[in-house]
N, C-alpha and C positions, 0 to 999 in steps of 0.2 A: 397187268400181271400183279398177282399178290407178291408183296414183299414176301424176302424169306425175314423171318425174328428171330434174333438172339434170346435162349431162353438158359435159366437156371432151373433148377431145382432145391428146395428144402422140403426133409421131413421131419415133423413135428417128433417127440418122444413115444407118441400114441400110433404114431405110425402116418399119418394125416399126412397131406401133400400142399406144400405151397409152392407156385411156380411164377418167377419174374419172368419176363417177355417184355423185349426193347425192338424200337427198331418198325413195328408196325402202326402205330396212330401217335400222332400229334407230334410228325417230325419235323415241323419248324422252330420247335421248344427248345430250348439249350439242352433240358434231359425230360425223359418222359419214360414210363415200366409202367407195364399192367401187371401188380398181383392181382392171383387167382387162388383161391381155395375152394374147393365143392365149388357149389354154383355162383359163389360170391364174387364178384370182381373191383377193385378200383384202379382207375387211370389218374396218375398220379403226374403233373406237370409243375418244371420251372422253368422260368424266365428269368435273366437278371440284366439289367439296364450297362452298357460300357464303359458308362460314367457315370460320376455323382454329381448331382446337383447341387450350384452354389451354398455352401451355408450349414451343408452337413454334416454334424461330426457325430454320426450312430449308424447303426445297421437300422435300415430300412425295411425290417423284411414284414411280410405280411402272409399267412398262411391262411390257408382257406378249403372248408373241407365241406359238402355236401351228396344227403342222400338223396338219391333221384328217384321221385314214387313211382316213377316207370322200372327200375329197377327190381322192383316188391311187383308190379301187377297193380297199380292201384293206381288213382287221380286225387291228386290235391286235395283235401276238403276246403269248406269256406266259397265265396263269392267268385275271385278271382282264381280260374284253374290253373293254378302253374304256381313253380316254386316261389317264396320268396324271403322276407328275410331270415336268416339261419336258427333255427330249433336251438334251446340249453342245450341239448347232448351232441349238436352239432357245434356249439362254440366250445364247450369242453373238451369238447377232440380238439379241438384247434390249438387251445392253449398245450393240452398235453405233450402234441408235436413241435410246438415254438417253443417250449421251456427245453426241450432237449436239443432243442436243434441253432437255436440262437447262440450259445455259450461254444457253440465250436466252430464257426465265423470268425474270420480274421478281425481283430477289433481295429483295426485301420482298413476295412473294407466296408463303403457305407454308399455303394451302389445300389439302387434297389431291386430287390427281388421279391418275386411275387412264386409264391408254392402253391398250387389246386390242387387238391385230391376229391375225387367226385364216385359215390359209387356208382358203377354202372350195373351193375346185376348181385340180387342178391338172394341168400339161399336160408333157408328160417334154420339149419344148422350149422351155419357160419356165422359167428358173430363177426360186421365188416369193421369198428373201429380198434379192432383187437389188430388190425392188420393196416393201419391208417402209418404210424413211425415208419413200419418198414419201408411201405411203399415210396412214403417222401421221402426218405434218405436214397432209395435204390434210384429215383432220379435225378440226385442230386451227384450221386455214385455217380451216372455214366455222361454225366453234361461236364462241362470245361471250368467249372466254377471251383474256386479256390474252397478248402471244408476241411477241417481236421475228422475226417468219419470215415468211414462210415458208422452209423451206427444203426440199434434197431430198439423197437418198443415189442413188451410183448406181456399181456395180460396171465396174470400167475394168481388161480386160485388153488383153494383145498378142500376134499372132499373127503370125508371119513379116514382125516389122519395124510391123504395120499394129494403129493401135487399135481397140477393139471395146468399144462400151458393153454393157451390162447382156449379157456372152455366155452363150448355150447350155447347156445342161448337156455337150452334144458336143463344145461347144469349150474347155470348162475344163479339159480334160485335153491341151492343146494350148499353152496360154495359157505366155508366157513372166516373164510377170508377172500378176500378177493382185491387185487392191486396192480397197477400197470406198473411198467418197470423200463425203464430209458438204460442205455447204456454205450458204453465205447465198448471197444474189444480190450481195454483195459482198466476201465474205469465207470462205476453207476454213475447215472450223470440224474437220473429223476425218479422218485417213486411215488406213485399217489392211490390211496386205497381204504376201504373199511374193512373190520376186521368184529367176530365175534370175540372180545375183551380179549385178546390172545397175550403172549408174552411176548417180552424184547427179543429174546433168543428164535423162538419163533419165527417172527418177523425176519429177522437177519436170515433164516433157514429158505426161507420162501426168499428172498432178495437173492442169494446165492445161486438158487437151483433157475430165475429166470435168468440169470446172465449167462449161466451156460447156454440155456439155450439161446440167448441174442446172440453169441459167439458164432455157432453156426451160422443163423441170417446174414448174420457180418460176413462170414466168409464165403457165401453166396455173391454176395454184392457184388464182392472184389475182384471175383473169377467172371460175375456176368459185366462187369466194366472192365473188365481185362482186354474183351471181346469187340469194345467200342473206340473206334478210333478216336473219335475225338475229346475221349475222358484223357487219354494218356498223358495230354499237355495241358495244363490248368492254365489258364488265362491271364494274364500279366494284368496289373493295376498299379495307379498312382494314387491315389484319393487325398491323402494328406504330406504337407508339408511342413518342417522342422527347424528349429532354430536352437541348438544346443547351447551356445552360448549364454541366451535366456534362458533356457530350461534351469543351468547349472547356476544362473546368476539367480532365480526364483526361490531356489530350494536351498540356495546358503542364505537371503535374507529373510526367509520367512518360517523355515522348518525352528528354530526354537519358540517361536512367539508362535508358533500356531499348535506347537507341544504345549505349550503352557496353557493354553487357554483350554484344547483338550483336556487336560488333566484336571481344571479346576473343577469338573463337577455341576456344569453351569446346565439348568433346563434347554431345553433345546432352543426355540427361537434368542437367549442369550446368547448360546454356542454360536450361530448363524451367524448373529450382528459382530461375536467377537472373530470371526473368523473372514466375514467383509471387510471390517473395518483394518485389518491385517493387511487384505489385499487393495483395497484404498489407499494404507500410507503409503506400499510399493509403489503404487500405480503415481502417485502424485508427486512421486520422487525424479519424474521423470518429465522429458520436453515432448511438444506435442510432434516433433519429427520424430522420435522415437513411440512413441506411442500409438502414433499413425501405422507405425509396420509392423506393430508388438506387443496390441495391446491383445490381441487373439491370443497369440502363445503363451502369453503371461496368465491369463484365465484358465487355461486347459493347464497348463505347468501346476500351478495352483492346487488345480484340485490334484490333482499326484500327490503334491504335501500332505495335504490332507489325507490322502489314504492311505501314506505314510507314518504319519504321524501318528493316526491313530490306531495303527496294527503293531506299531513296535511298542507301544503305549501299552499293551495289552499283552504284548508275549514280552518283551520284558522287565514291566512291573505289575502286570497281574490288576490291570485298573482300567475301568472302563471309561468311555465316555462323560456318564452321569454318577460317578464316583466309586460306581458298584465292584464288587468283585467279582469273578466271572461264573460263579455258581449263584449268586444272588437274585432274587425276583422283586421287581421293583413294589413300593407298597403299593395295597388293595385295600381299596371299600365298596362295600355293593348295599345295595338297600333292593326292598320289593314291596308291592302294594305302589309304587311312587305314583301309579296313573287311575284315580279311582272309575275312569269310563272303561276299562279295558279288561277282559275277564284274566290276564296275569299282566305283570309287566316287573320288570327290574331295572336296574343302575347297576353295571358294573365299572371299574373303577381301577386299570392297573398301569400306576405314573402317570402319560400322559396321554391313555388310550382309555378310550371309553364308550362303551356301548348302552343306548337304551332301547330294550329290546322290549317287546308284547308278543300275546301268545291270544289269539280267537277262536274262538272253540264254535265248531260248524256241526253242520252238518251232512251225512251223504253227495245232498245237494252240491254242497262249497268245495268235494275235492277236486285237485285241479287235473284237469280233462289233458290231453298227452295222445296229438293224434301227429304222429311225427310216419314218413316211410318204413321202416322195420317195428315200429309197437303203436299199436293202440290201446289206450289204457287209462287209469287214474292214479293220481299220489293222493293220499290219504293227514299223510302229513311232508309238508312242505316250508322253506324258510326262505325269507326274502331279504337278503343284505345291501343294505344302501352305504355310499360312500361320498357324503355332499362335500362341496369343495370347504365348505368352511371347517370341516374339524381338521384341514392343516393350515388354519388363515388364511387361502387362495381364494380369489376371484375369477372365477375360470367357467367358459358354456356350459352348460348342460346338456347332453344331447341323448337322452334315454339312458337306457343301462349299458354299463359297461363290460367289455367281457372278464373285466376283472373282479364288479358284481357279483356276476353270474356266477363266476369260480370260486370266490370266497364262501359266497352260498351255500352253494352246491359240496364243498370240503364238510362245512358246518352244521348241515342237513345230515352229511351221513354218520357225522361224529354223535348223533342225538337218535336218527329215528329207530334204529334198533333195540336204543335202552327205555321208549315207551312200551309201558307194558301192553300186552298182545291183548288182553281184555279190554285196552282204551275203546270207548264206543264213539267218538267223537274225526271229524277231520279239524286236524291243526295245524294252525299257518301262525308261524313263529317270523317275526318282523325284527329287523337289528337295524336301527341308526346307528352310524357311528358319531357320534358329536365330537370326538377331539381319535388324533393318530398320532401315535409318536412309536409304529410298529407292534404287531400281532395283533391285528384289531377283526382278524376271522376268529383268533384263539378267545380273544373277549367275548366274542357275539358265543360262541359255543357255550362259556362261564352263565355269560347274561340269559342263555337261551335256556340253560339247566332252572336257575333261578326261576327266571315266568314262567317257565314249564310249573313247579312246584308252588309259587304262588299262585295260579291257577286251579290246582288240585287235581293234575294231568300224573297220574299213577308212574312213576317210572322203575323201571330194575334196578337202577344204581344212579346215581347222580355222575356226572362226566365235566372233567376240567380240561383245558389244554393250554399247549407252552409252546413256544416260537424257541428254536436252538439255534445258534451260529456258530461262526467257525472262522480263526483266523489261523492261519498257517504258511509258513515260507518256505519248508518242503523239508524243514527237520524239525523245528518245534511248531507246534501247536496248541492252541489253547478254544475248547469248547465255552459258548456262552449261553447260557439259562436266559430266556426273557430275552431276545434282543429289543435291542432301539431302529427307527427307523434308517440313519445312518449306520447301524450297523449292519444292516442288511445291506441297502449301498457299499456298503463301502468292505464287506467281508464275503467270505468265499462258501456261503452255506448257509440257507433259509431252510428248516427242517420242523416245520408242524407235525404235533404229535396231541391227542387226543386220547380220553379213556377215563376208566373207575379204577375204584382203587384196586380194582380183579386184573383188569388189562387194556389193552390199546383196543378204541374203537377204531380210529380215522388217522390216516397221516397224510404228509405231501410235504416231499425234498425235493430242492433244486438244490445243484453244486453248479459252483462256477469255476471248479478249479479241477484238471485231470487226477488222477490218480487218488481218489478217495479211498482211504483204508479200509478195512472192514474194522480194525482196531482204531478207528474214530467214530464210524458206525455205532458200534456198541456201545463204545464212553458217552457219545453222543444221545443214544435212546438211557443207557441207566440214570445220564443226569437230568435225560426231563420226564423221568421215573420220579424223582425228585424233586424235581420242582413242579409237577403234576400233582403229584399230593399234597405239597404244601398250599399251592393253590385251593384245593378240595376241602385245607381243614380252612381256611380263613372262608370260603362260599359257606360251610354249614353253619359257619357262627352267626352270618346272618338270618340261613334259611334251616334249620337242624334236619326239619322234615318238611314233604309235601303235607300240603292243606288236606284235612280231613271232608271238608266241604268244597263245593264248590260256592263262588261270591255269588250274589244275589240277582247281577243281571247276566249271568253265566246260565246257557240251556241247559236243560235235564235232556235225557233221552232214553227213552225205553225203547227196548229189542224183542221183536218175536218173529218165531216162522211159523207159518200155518201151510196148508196142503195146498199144492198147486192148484186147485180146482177154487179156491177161494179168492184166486188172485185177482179175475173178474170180479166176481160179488162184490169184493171191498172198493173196487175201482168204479164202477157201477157205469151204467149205462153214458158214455159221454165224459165220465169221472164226474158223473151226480153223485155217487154214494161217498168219495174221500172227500170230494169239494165239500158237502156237507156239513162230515165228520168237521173237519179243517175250520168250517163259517162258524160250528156250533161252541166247539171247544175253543178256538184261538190257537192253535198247534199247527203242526208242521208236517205229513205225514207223507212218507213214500213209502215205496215198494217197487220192488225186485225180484226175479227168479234169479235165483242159484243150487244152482244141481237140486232141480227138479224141484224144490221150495219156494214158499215164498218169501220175503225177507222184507218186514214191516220196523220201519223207526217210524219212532214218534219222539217230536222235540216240542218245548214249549219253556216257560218257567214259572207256569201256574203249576203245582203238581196234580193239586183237585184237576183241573182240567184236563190233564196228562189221564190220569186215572179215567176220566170221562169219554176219555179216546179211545184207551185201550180197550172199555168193557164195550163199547160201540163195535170197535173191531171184533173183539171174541165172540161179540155175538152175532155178527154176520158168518165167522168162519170159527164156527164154534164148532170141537173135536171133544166128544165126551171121551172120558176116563175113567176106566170100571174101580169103584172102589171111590171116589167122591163121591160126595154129596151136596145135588141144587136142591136150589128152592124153585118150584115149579108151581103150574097154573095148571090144576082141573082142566082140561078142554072137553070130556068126554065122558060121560058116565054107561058102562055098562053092565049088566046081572053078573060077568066074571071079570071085570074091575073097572079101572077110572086108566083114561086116557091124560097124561099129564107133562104138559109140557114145558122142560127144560132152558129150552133156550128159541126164540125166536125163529119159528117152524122145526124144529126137533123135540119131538115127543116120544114117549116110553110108555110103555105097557105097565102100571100097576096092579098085578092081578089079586083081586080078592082076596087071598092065601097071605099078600103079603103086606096087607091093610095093617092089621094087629096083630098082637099076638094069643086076643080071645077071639072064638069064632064068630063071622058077621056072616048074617043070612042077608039082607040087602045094602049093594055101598053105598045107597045114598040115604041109609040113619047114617052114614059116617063121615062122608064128601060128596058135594055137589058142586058144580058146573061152577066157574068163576074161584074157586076157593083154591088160594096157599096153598101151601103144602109142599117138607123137608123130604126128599127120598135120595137113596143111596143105589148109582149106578151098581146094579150085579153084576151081570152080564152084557154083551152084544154077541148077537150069533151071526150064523156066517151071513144071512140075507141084510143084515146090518139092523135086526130091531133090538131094540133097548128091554133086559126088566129090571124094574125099578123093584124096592122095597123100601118099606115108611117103615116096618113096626122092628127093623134092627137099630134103628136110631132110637127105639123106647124099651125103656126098663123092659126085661123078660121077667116075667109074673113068677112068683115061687110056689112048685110045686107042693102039693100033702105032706108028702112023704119030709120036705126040706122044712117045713113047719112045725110038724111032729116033734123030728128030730134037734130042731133046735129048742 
C-alpha cells in the first residue's frame, strides 16, 4: 500500500508552484521532503549521529548535493558510466546551503550530521539549485533535530528593470543581476551573486524583495512540520561539559594582558605568539592535578577572551587589531610584468595577503568543456584560485582542491568575466596563488586578476576592485570594518565581499553569523566598501593606468572569420588534409565551427606573416566574391567576346570584350592572352551565379573632342 504524504504547497510571485511532500521516500532518515516544481524534483535527506564523538568541540556537519544524469535523460560522459566525484556547480550548491545553514546549529551541538540533496528529475524550465536551501531546510523542518530555522534560499534576478524569483534557465541569460539569497523569517543570513555594475541601493532592492518571498517558503515549512509527529519534539543532547569556575578564573587573569597585546598593533603571527604565551604563563601557573582536569577548559575559555577582547577593542575604542581604524584599508603594492614566460601576470599586495596571479591567452580549443547533468557547454573565460598551506605558515596534506578553492574561484571569476570586453577573441584562464593570507585573499585574486588581465593586453570595460567588510556588534552598538583581517573574520559577526568599478557592483557574497542583521548595517556596510573599493582602484591604476596596447611577444594573435556553410568541408578537406596542411605549412593553429548556419574559422599562431599566409589559404578555398572589389586574376581563357579570367582558385568571371578598354578592340588577344595578370573589378553576379568582370574602369577614361576643345 502506498503511503499516504504530507504535502504543502508555495506559489512563487509569477504564479509557479512549488510543492513539499514528506512522509513517502527515505523514511528511515531523521527528516526527508521531496520538492517539486514543473518536472524538476529533489529528495532531500538528514541524518544526525546520537552522540558526539570523543574530542569534538564543532558542528560536524557535511552537506552533499548531487545531479543525477538520469534525472536530464542522459548517461555520464567519460570511461566510467556512472556518477562521480562532484561537478564546480555541484560543490557551489553545497557550500551555498552550508554557509546558511551552519550558523543556526546550536554551537554546543557537535553531533554529526550528514544533509543529501540529490536531483531526481529534472525539467529544462526549472532551474533545480534554485530550489536546493529549501529543500534542505524542509528536512531538517520535519526531522527531531535541534535548528534555529527554518529557513529558505531562493535565486533573485532582474529582467528590464522587473524582479524575478527563482528565474528559468531562459531567463538567466537575460538577468541583469542575478543572486541567491539565504534567509531566516527575520533575518538575511547569506547572499551571493553578479551583478551588471548595479548600485548599493539596488542591491539592497533585490535582497529585500527575495526575503519576502523566503518568508512564504518558511511558512510552508512550518505548517508542513506541523503535520509531522516527530518534528514536534526536538531531541535532547549533552555534547559538552562546563566548568564555570575556570571559565571565570580564565577571563579575570588573562582579559587585560590579552587586551593589551590586542591593542598593540602587532602583525599577525606576533599577535599569535603574544596571545599563547598569555595562555602558557596561566597554564604554568598551575599543578599537573589540576591541569589534568582543566587544561581543556582553560583553551576553550581562552579563546572567549579573545573574542572578547577584541570586539570591545573595536566598539569601544574604534581600533583594530593591526592598529587600523575601522574605515581603514591596509597598505597596497602590486607590480605587473613580474613573470616574463606568462602572457600577463601581476603581485598584488594588501598587508598580509597576497596574490600572484597570470592570465593565458588560448585558444577556442583551451575553453574549458562543462559537461555536467543539466548543461553541456564551454567557459570561455575561467579562473583558478589556489590556497597552499604555506601562505599561512601551515604544514598541512594536500589532498586536491578544495571546496573552498573552488568557491573563492568561482566569487572571482564572476567579479571579472563580464567586464572583458565582448570583442575579446581569445579564451582566458586567469590563475591566483595566494602566497601569504592574513584575510580577503579572493578580493586580492580579483585586484591581481584585473591587473594580468591588463598587463596581458586582455581589453576590458572597466577595471574591477574588491574589499572584504566586517562587522562587530552586541546588539546595540555596532561598528562596520573595511578590509578585514583574518581573525577578524573568526572572531566577528559578518564576512561581506563586495566587488565592482567605479560604475557599480559586479560580484558579492555575505555570510552573517549573527540573527537579526539590519538593513541599516546592510547599507552602511555596502557605502563603506563603496569606499574602500575605489580607494583600492586608485592605488591598482598607479601601478597599471591602462591596459597594454599590445599584446607581449610570446602571446597568440588570432584572426576571425566566417565563410558559407558549404566551405566548411573544402577547408577541412578530405580526412582534414586540407587544415592539417594549411596548420604544417603556416605553423598556426586553425579550427572551425558551424554556428547558425556559418562557419566560424580562428586562426592563432604568433608569426603574423604566417597568420596572413593562413588566412589567404583559407579565403581561397572559401572564397565569396564582392561586387565592387577588385582581384588580380589569371587569363584562363581566351575568347572572340572576351577572356575568361580567374579570380581565385577555380572561380572565374567573364571579361567581355566591351570591358577590356576603354578604346575599341576588334581581337582580345592583341590585348591578353592565356597565362597573363590582370586587375579587374567585380560588376555584377546574376542570379545563375556568373561573374562580370571589367579591367578598363580601373584605367584612366580617355577625353573626349569636345573636352579638348573646350579646354
Amino acid at each position: 500500500m502506498i503511503p499516504q504524504a504530507i504535502t504543502e504547497t508555495i506559489v512563487l510571485p509569477d504564479g509557479r508552484e512549488i510543492t513539499l511532500e514528506t512522509g513517502k521516500l527515505a523514511k528511515q532518515a531523521d527528516g526527508s521532503v521531496v520538492v517539486k516544481c514543473g518536472g524538476t524534483m529533489l529528495l532531500a535527506t538528514v541524518v544526525s549521529s546520537k552522540e558526539a564523538k570523543d574530542g569534538v568541540d564543532f558542528l560536524p556537519l557535511t552537506v552533499d548535493y548531487r545531479e543525477k544524469f538520469a534525472a536530464n535523460g542522459r548517461v555520464p560522459g567519460g570511461f566510467l558510466k556512472r556518477e562521480g566525484r562532484p561537478s564546480d556547480n555541484e560543490i557551489l550548491t553545497m557550500r551555498l546551503i552550508d554557509r546558511v545553514l551552519r550558523p543556526l546549529f546550536p554551537k554546543d551541538y557537535h553531533a554529526e550530521i550528514q544533509l543529501m540533496i540529490q536531483m531526481i528529475s529534472y525539467d529544462e524550465n526549472v532551474e533545480a539549485t534554485s530550489l536546493t536551501g529549501l529543500a534542505a531546510s524542509a528536512a531538517i523542518a520535519v526531522s527531531d533535530l535541534p535548528f534555529d530555522g527554518p529557513i529558505s534560499e531562493v535565486r533573485v534576478g532582474r529582467i528590464n528593470g522587473e524582479h524575478v524569483i527563482n528565474p528559468t534557465p531562459a531567463q538567466i541569460g537575460e538577468l541583469e543581476l542575478d543572486m541567491v539569497i539565504g534567509a531566516s523569517m527575520d533575518s538575511v543570513v547569506m547572499v551571493e551573486g553578479e551583478m551588471q555594475e548595479i548600485s548599493e541601493e539596488e542591491m539592497v532592492e533585490a535582497i529585500k524583495y527575495a526575503h519576502d518571498a523566503i518568508k512564504v517558503q518558511i511558512e510552508a515549512q512550518l505548517r508542513l512540520a506541523s503535520h509531522v509527529e516527530k518534528a514536534q519534539t526536538k531531541r535532547e543532547y549533552s555534547h559538552e561539559t562546563h566548568n564555570e569556575e575556570v571559565r571565570e578564573e580564565v577571563m579575570a587573569a588573562t582579559y587585560d594582558k590579552v587586551y593589551e597585546v590586542a591593542k598593540s598593533g602587532l602583525p599577525k603571527h606576533e599577535r599569535s605568539a603574544g596571545f599563547k604565551a598569555i595562555l602558557n604563563e596561566y597554564l604554568d601557573s598551575k599543578d599537573e592535578e589540576w591541569l589534568s582536569a582543566n587544561t581543556g577548559f582553560a583553551k576553550t575559555y581562552f579563546h572567549d577572551v579573545e573574542y572578547k577582547a577584541m570586539r570591545d577593542m573595536v566598539l569601544n575604542d574604534g581600533q583594530r587589531l593591526d592598529g587600523r581604524a575601522t574605515t581603514e584599508v591596509r597598505p597596497i603594492w602590486s607590480e605587473v610584468d613580474y613573470l616574463p614566460g606568462a602572457h600577463g601576470s601581476a603581485v598584488f599586495t594588501r598587508g598580509e595577503t597576497q596574490s600572484l596571479t597570470t592570465v593565458t591567452l588560448g585558444t577556442s580549443l583551451d575553453a574549458n568543456r562543462i559537461d555536467d547533468a543539466t548543461f553541456t557547454g564551454e567557459e570561455k573565460f575561467y579562473l583558478h584560485y589556489n590556497f597552499p598551506p604555506f601562505s599561512t605558515g601551515e604544514a598541512r596534506p594536500i589532498r586536491g582542491v578544495s571546496r573552498r578553492e573552488v568557491g573563492h574561484g568561482n566569487l572571482a571569476q564572476r567579479a571579472l568575466y563580464q567586464m572583458v570586453d565582448p570583442e575579446n577573441p581569445f579564451t582566458i584562464r586567469v590563475v591566483s596563488d595566494i602566497l601569504e593570507s592574513n584575510g580577503s585573499s579572493s578580493m586580492a585574486t580579483v585586484c591581481a586578476g584585473t591587473l594580468a588581465m591588463m598587463d596581458a593586453g586582455v581589453k576590458l570595460v572597466r577595471p574591477v576592485s574588491g574589499i572584504a567588510m566586517g562587522l562587530i556588534s552586541d546588539g546595540e552598538k555596532f561598528a562596520v570594518l573595511s578590509d578585514i583581517l583574518g581573525d577578524e573574520d573568526h572572531l566577528g559577526d559578518m564576512d561581506f565581499k563586495v566587488t565592482g568599478t567605479e560604475k557599480g557592483i559586479t560580484a558579492c557574497q555575505m555570510d552573517i553569523k549573527v540573527k537579526g542583521l539590519s538593513y541599516e548595517i546592510l547599507v552602511k556596510a555596502l557605502k563603506q566598501s563603496l569606499e574602500g573599493r575605489l580607494h583600492i582602484l586608485g592605488e591598482m591604476l598607479k601601478t597599471m593606468p591602462e591596459t597594454r596596447t599590445e599584446l607581449k611577444p610570446n602571446a597568440p594573435k588570432i584572426y576571425k572569420l566566417t565563410v558559407k556553410k558549404e566551405f566548411i568541408g573544402p577547408i577541412i578537406g578530405p580526412g582534414g588534409k586540407n587544415i592539417q596542411g594549411i596548420q604544417a605549412d603556416t605553423g598556426t593553429t586553425v579550427t572551425i565551427s558551424e554556428v547558425d548556419d556559418r562557419g566560424h574559422v580562428e586562426i592563432s599562431g604568433k608569426d603574423a606573416a604566417m597568420m596572413d599566409k593562413a588566412l589567404e589559404m583559407i579565403r581561397a578555398i572559401a572564397f565569396e566574391p564582392e561586387i565592387g572589389e577588385v582581384y588580380e586574376g589569371i587569363v584562363r581563357g581566351v575568347q572572340t567576346y572576351g577572356a575568361f579570367v580567374e579570380i581565385a582558385p577555380k572561380v572565374q568571371g567573364l571579361l567581355h570584350i566591351s570591358e577590356i578598354d576603354w578604346t575599341r578592340i576588334k581581337n582580345v588577344e592583341d590585348v591578353l592572352k592565356e597565362g597573363d595578370t590582370v586587375k579587374v573589378k567585380l560588376l555584377e553576379v546574376d542570379k545563375a551565379g556568373k561573374m562580370k568582370l571589367s579591367r578598363k574602369v580601373l584605367l584612366p577614361k580617355p577625353e573626349k573632342d569636345g573636352d579638348k576643345a573646350e579646354a
